[in-house]
N, C-alpha and C positions, 0 to 999 in steps of 0.2 A: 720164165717170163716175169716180166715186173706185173707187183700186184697194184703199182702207183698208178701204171696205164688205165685211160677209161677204156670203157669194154669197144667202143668202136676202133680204136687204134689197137688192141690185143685181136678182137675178134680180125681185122684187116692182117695184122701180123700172122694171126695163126692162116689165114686164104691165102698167104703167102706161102709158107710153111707146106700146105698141102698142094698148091700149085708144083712146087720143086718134086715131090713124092711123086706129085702123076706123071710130070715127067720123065723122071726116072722110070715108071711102071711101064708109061708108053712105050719103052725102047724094050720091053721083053714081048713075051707071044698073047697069042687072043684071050687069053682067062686075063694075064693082067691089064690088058686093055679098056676090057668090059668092066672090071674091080673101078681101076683108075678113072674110067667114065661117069660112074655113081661115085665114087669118093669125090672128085672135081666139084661135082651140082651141089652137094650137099655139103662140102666142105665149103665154098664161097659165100653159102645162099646163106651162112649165120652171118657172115661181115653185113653183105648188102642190107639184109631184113633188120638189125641193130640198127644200121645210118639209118632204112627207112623211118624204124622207131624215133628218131632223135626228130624228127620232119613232121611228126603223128598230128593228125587234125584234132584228135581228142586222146583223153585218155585211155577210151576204149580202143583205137586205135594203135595207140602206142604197146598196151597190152596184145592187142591179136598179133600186130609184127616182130615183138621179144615174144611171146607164142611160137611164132614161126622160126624165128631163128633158134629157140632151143629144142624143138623141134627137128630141127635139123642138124642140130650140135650132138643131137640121141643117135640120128642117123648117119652121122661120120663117125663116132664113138662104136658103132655097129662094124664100118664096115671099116676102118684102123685094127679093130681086135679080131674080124677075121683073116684080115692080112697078117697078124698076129700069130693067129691060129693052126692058118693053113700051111706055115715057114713058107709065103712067097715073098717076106720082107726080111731080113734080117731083125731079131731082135733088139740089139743093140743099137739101131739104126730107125726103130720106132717106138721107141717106148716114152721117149720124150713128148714125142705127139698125140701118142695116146693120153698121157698124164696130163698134159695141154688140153688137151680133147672133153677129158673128163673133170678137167676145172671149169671148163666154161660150158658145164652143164649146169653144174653145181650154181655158178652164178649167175647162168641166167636163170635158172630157176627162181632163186632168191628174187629177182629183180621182179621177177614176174607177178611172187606172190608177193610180195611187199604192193608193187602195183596195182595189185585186186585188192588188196586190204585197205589202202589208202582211199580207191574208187570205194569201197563200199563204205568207208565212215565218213564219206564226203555227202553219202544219201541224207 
């Protein structure tokens, strides 16, 4: 992915990105069902809760919604690597999402604490 994207158009691309995988998972049996069910929630819910962020009433609020989206960027990074783990995905076939997956941990992290940093030398 481009690192030039801001994180709401990368975070949207990667909801894409995971939308196609559960699809795919959907057309196999009830384990990848259930997998593909929590990967979905938790793979969309970091685009949504970023836009939230950009909409934030305060700064505190803009921190609890990038909160939440990296948050949930931990728990698709969880359940991508047991897809990983368990070989119900092809390696070759998710490793780009995981590495996707685990940059936009990394950055929202950063965003986050840069954001608590900023609030707090604002006191």
């Amino acid at each position: 992915m481009n690192d030039d994207l801001k994180i709401t158009d990368r975070t949207f691309e990667f909801a894409v990105r995971i939308v196609r995988l559960c699809q795919y998972l959907e057309k196999q049996n009830k384990v990848y069902r259930t997998l593909a069910n929590q990967l979905l929630r938790s793979g969309t819910s970091i685009g949504a809760n970023t836009e939230e962020a950009q909409a934030g009433q305060s700064k505190a609020d803009f921190i609890a919604k990038m909160s939440i989206a990296r948050k949930e960027s931990r728990e698709t990074l969880y359940w991508l690597k047991l897809l990983k783990a368990t070989n119900l995905v092809d390696e070759n076939m998710i490793m780009e999402i995981i590495k996707e997956s685990d940059e936009l941990v990394r950055i929202l992290t950063a965003i986050v604490k840069s954001a608590q940093k900023n609030k707090n030398h604002e006191k």
